[in-house]
N, C-alpha and C positions, 0 to 999 in steps of 0.2 A: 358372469358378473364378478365374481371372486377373482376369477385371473385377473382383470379387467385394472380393477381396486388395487392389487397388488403388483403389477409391471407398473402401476402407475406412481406406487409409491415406489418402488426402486429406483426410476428414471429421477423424480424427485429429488430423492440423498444425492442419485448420481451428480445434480445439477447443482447442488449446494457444496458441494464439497471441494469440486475443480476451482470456482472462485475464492474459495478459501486458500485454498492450494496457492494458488497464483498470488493472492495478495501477501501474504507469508513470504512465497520467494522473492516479489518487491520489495519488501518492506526488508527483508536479512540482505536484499544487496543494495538496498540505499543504507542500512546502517556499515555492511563493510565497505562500500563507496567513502562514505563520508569517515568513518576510520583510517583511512590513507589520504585524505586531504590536509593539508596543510592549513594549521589553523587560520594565516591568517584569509587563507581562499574561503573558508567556511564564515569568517568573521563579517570580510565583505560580501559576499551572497544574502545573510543573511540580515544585512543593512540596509542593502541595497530591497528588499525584500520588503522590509518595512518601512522604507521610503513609498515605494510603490505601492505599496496598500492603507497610504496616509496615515500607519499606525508613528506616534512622537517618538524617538529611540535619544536624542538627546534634547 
């Protein structure tokens, strides 16, 4: 039962950690993505953005 408990908890961490892993690597290559956009490409995306989600921008 001891084994049991504990493969269980290793598999556990194992499973939390690759998703962390992963969102980390998205999130650093949507920040260096969008550091080589041109602002005004980012300016309108994110206009167009909050058109489409009925939020007011002017």
């Amino acid at each position: 039962m001891t084994i049991l408990v504990q493969t269980s908890a290793k598999s556990t961490a194992k499973s939390t950690v690759l998703p962390a892993v992963m969102a980390l690597a998205i999130g650093l290559g949507i920040i260096f993505v969008a550091g080589h956009v041109q602002a005004s490409a980012l300016h309108d995306a994110a206009h167009d953005v909050r058109h489409a989600t009925g939020f007011p921008c002017h």
